[in-house]
N, C-alpha and C positions, 0 to 999 in steps of 0.2 A: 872588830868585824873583819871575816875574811872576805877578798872579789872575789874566791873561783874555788868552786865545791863538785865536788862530785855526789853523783847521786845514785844511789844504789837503788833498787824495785824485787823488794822480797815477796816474790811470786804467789806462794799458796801457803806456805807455816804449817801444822798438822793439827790446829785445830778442829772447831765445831761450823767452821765461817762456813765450807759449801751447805749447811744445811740453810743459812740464811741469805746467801746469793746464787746465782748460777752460773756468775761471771767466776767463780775460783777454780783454776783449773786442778783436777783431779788425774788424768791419765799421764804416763807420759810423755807422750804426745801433744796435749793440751799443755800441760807446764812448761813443756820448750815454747810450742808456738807462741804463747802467752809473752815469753820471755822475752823471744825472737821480736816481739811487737812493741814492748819495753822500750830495747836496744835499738832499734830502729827509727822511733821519737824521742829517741834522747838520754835516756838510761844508759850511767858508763857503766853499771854493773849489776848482777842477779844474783841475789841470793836464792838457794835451790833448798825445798824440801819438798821429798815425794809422799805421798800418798798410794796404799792398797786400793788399784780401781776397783778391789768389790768390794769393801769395807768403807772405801774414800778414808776412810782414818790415817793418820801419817804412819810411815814407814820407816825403814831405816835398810833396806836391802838392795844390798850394792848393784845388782841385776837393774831395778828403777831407775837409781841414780847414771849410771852408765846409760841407761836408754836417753837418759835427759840430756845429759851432759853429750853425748857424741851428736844428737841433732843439733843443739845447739855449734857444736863447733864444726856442723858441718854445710851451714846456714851460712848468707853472706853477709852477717854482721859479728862483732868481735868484741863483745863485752868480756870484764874481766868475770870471772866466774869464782862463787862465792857458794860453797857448800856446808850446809848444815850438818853437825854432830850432836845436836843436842840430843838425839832421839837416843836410849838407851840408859836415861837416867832417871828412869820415872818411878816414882814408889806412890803406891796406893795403900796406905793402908788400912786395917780391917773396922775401924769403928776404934769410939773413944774407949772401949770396955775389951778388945778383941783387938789391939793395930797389930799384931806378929800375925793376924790371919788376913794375908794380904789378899789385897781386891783385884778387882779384873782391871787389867789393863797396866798393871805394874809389869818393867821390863829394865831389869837389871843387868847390863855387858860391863863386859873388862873394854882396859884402854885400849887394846888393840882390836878389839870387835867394832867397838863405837869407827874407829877409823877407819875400818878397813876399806871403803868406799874412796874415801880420801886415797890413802895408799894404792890402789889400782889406777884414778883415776886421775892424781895430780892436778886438781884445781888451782890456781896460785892464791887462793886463801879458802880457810877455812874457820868456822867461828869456832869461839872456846868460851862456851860458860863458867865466868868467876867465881861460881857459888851457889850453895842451896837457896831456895826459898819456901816455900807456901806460896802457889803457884795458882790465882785464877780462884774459881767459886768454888770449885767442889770440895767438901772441907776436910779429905782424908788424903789429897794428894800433893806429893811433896816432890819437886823438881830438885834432885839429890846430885852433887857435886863436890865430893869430901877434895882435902887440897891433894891427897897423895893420891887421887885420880886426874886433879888437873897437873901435876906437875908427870904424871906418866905419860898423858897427851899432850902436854907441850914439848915433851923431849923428843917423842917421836914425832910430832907435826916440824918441827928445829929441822933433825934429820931427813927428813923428806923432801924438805926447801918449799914448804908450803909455808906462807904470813897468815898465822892466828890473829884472827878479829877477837877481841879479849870483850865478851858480852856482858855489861856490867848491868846490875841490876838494880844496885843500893850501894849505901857507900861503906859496908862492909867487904862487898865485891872488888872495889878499887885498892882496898888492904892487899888482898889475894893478886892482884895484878902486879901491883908492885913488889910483892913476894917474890912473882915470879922473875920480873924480871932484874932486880935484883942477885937472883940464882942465876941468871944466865941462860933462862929457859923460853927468852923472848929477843927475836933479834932487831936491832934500830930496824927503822922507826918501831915503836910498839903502834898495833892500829887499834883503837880502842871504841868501842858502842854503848854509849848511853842509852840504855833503854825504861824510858818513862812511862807515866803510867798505869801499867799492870799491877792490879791488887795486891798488895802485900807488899809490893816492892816500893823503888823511889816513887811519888807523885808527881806530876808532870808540872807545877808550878815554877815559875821561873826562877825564884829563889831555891828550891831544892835545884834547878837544873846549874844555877850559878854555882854552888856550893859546891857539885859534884867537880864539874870546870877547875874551880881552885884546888882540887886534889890532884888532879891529873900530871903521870909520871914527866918529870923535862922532856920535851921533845917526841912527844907522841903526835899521832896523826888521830884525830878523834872524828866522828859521829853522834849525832841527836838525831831523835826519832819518840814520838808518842804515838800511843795506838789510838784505834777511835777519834771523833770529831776531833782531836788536840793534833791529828795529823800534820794537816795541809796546813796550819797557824805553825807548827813545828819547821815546815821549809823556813818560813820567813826569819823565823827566833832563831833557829840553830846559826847561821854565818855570823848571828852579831856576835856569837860567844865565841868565837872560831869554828864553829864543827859544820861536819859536813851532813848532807841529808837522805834520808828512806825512805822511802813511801811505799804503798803496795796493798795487796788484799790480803798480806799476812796482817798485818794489822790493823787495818780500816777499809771495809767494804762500801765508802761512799765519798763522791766528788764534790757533794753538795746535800742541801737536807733535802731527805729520803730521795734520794739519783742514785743507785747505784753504780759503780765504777767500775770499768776494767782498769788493768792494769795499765796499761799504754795511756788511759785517760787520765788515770795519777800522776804518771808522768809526765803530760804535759804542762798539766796544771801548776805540777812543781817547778816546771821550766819556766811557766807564763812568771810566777808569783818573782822567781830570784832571777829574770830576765828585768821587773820592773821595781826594784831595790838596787838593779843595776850589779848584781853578781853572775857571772859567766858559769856554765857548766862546763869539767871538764869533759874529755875523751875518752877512751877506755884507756890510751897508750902513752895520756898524759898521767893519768892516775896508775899504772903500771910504773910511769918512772920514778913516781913522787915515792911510791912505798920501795921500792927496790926490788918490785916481783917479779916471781919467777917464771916464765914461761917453758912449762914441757912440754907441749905439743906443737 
């Protein structure tokens, strides 16, 4: 067990959630102040995905992310800032009889397209999916991550002095990690996200979460997180394993059965739960020293 966690609040994700809350914010605007309100009860950091306000679907255009990201740092709180790259790895394909006739909503970038938000905007982390999967219910979409795409976005995320959050998903994911860093394409600490769970992937029971735990590279700085009601039980479990903790309306839209949540109210909740287990949150500029982040702005 670890005393002192930091806790991240991944704001809106790009799923299907604003269709079943209204607390997810969708604008830019909304996604900062959201965040803004996070950081403010206690969140040392925000993970950022935007959303098309007329689609509300996720995005990936650097235009958003910059609207988010400069409110935010122009606001009087100072979370470390955690931006999303997954968007641009999505394959739909056509039906069991027809997949080369790809579906709507498949969106295929190179490594330096997926970044390029990153690379304008120098957040001091950014996340890096370890790996394909079969991704969620819908049964032709595939969240595609071959390794000589992660290892093209690790070299340039390296160069840029941005700390890759390495988002693991299964424990073939953690093979990919330690590939990379291995290769030198991950610099100390490596920061690593167990994400539990999500269909297809690891399942959130505490025996797959230990087993993930005992693979983990020497010396990383890790995270736990489940989606859905396994949330807020996931603050408490994750410090006894070492890791640190998520929360948020990317992945769980409720504080309690059928209450839905804002984000800030995740937050406290996670603070109430590892304040009375007797684990400390840190700060944003404790958890900047711990990973050795960079700050450029």
């Amino acid at each position: 067990m670890i005393s002192e966690v930091f806790i991240t609040c991944a704001v809106t994700g790009g799923g299907d959630a604003v269709e079943r809350s209204p607390y997810v914010p969708v604008t830019p605007e909304q996604i900062a102040d959201s965040a803004i309100e996070a950081a403010r009860v206690g969140a040392t950091a925000v993970h950022i995905h935007v959303r098309d306000p007329d689609t509300r679907r996720g995005s990936r255009d650097p235009v958003l992310f910059r609207d988010v990201v400069q409110r935010i740092r122009k606001s009087d709180v100072n979370p470390v800032i955690n931006l999303s790259v997954g968007m641009g790895g999505d394959l739909v394909l056509g039906g069991a009889h027809s997949p080369l006739l790809l579906g709507v909503g498949t969106d295929m970038a190179g490594a330096l397209e997926r970044l390029a938000h990153v690379e304008e905007l120098l957040p001091e982390i950014c996340t890096l999916d370890c790996g394909s999967m079969n991704f969620g219910p819908r049964s032709d979409y595939v969240m595609l991550n071959a390794p000589g795409m992660l290892r093209a976005m690790a070299a340039r995320v390296q160069e840029l002095g941005v700390r890759p959050e390495l988002e693991v998903f299964d424990t073939g994911h953690l093979v990919q990690a330690h590939e990379l860093i291995k290769e030198g394409l991950i610099s100390d600490p490596p920061l690593i996200q167990l994400c539990m769970g999500i269909r297809y992937g690891a399942p959130d029971d505490p025996a797959t979460l230990t087993a993930l735990v005992h693979q983990l590279p020497a010396g990383a700085v890790y995270s736990a997180f489940s989606i859905g009601r396994m949330q807020l039980p996931y603050v408490a479990l994750a410090p006894l394993v070492g890791a640190n903790v998520r929360v948020g309306l990317e992945d769980n839209l409720y504080v309690s059965r059928g209450r839905l949540a804002t984000n800030a109210e995740l937050i406290r909740r996670a603070i109430e739960i590892l304040e009375r287990i007797g684990v400390r949150v840190m700060t944003p500029n404790e958890m900047r020293e711990k990973l050795a982040l960079k700050v450029h702005v």
